[in-house]
C-alpha positions, -999 to +999 in steps of 0.1 A: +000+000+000+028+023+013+043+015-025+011+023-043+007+055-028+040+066-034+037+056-072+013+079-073+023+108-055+056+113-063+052+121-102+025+141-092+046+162-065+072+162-090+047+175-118+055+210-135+029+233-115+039+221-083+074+218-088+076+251-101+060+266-066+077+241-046+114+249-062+109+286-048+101+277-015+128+250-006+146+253-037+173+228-050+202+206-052+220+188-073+222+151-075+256+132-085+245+097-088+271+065-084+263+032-098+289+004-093+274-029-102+261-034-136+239-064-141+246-091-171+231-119-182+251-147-158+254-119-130+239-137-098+246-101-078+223-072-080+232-046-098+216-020-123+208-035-163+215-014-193+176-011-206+169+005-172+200+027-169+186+037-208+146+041-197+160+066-169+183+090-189+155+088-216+127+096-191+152+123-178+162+140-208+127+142-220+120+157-190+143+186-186+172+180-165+206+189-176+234+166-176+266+180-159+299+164-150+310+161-115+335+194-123+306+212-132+290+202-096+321+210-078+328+243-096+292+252-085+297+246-052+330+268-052+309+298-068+333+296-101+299+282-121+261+287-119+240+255-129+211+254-142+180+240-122+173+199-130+213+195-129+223+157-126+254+142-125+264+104-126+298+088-117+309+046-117+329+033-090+358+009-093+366+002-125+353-028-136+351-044-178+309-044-174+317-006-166+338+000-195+317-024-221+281-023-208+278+012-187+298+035-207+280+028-239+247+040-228+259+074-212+274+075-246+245+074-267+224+096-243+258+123-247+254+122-210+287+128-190+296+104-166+329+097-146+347+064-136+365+063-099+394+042-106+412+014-083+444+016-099+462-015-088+430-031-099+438-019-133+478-027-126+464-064-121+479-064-089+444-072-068+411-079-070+389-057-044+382-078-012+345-073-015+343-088-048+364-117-036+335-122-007+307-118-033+320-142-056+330-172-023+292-167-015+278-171-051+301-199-057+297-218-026+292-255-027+270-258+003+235-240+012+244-234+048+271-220+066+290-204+095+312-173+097+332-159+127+335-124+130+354-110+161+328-105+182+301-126+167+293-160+149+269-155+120+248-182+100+237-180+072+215-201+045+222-196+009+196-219-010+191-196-039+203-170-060+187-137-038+195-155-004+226-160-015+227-117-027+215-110+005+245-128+022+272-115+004+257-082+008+258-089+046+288-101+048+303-073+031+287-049+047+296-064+080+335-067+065+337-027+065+334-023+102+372-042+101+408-035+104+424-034+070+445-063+089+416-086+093+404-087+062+423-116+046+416-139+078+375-136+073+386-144+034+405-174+041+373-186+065+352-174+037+370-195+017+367-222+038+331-226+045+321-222+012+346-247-005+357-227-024+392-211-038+397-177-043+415-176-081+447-159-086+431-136-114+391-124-107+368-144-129+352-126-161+325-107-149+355-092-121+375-081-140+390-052-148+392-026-175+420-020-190+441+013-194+438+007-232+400+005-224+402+036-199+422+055-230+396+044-257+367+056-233+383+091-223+389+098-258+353+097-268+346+118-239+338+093-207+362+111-177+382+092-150+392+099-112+415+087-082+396+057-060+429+045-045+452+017-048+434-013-036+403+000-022+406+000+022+390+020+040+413+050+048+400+051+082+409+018+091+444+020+080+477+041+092+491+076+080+514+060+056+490+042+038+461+066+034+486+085+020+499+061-004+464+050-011+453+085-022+488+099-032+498+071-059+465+069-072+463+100-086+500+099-093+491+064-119+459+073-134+480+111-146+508+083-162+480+066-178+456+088-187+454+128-208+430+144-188+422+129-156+392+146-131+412+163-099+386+145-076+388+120-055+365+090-044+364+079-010+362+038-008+333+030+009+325+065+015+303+069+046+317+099+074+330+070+094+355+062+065+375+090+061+384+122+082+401+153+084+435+134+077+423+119+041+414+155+035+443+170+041+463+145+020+440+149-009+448+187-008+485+180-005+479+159-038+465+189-056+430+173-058+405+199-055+376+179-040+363+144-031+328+127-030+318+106-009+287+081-003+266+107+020+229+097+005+221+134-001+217+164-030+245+185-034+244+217-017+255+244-042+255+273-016+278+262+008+300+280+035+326+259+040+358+252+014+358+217+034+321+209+019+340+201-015+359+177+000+326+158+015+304+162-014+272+135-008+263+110-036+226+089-041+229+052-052+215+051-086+178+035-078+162+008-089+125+025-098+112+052-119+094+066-089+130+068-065+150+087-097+121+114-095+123+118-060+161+118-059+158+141-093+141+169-078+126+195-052+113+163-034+146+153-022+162+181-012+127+196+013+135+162+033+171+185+044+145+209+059+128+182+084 
């Protein structure tokens, strides 16, 4: 019921009268949209499918809103650019092939900006993230039931099926991020265990990476790239040497690599419990002028502080016509005045 209703009154809300009245009154943000996941035909993970990526930046160019890039945003929120209202930009974490070969295509034909965070040692062939090493132990496992240890906890979990066994990995990720960079590998090798399964040397196809040639093609026809460390930890959770390695030699490899990479960087992770005062200052020291994060709000374009452009907040690309209006417009940004 709670569904219907809001299938209903969100386009209305969103309609032209009334967003027109309500734009004056609590006026508007702009949202930069991450998508990380795309979903393919053998994908057992959720993620978002071309057709629906296309249906939304059809429904939103017929609708008025103006595609920006992430620079654009930023610039904005340093008072160096005025946006227009309906501004949207949309970024890609990670780096993955689907990204490069599925994603990419469709901003393409829509001649919609978009830009790709980049793991760089994911690119270097170095490493595959740990979260897509836990994903693919749980969607791989050769059992329907099993047990995990945590530190402080013991966690079971039943996996008979594809979207029990989505649901898992997604907890078990999630519940991974809470970690010491340190204990990562042990919950891995248990993973690994439990599931009977091996992790591979090289991730499997629908892990892998782009390549720079990829990222070269893709830049050239006018997709844009950005810093998202070297191997993906969670700067919080790690020491002063690393999070500046992490941040520093990112940006350092994708300038070797690439013509014209975005001065932004992307938080891993990304919530205000992953990063700090510390990241920021590093990020500045790299000559980065800002950083988004995973803060599940609009973008602010009047701001007071030089330190908002180093927190900007990012929506998850939804799943439903009815969530990308309400993320797309007035509707989102009143629920900042509760």
């Amino acid at each position: 019921m709670k569904q219907q209703l809001k299938n209903i009154l969100v386009p209305f809300l969103a309609s032209k009268p009334v967003s027109a009245i309500a734009t004056r009154i609590f006026g508007y943000g702009i949202p930069i949209f991450m998508l990380h996941r795309t979903a393919t035909d053998e994908s057992t993970s959720r993620g978002h499918s071309p057709e629906l990526l296309r249906q939304c930046l059809h429904f939103l160019k017929d609708n008025g809103h103006n595609f920006v890039t992430v620079e654009d945003v930023l610039a904005a929120v340093r008072g160096e650019k005025t946006l227009p209202p309906k501004s949207i930009a949309f970024t890609i974490d990670d780096g993955y092939l689907h990204q490069a070969n599925i994603a990419a295509p469709v901003f393409l034909e829509f001649d919609c900006p978009v830009t790709i965070f980049l793991i760089t040692g994911f690119l270097d062939g170095d490493l595959w993230p740990w979260f897509s090493q836990a994903t693919y132990l749980v969607e791989s496992a050769q059992t329907d039931t099993f047990d995990l240890d945590f530190p402080d906890s013991r966690h079971s979990f039943k996996i008979n099926g594809i979207e029990n066994r989505v649901q898992a990995a997604r907890s078990i990720v999630e519940a991974m991020k809470y970690l010491d960079d340190e204990r990562i590998p042990g919950i891995l090798g248990q993973l690994s265990d439990v599931t009977q399964v091996s992790i591979p040397q090289d991730p499997p196809e629908k892990y892998r990476p782009m390549t720079w040639d990829d990222a070269r093609g893709l830049e050239k026809k006018g997709i844009s790239f950005g810093p998202h460390t070297v191997s993906h930890p969670i700067l919080s959770q790690v020491d002063d040497v690393s999070s500046k390695h992490e941040i520093t030699d990112s940006w350092k490899r994708i300038n070797e690599e690439l013509a014209n990479p975005v001065p932004i960087f992307c938080y891993p992770n990304g919530r205000s419990c992953d990063y700090g005062e510390r990241e920021i200052d590093y990020i500045r020291e790299a000559g980065l002028l800002g950083a988004v994060s995973t803060i599940q709000k609009q973008v602010e374009v009047n701001t007071p502080t030089d330190r908002y452009a180093f927190n900007l907040p990012r929506l998850s690309f939804p799943y439903s016509f009815e969530d990308l209006i309400q993320y797309s417009t007035w509707i989102e940004h009143a629920k900042s005045w509760r």
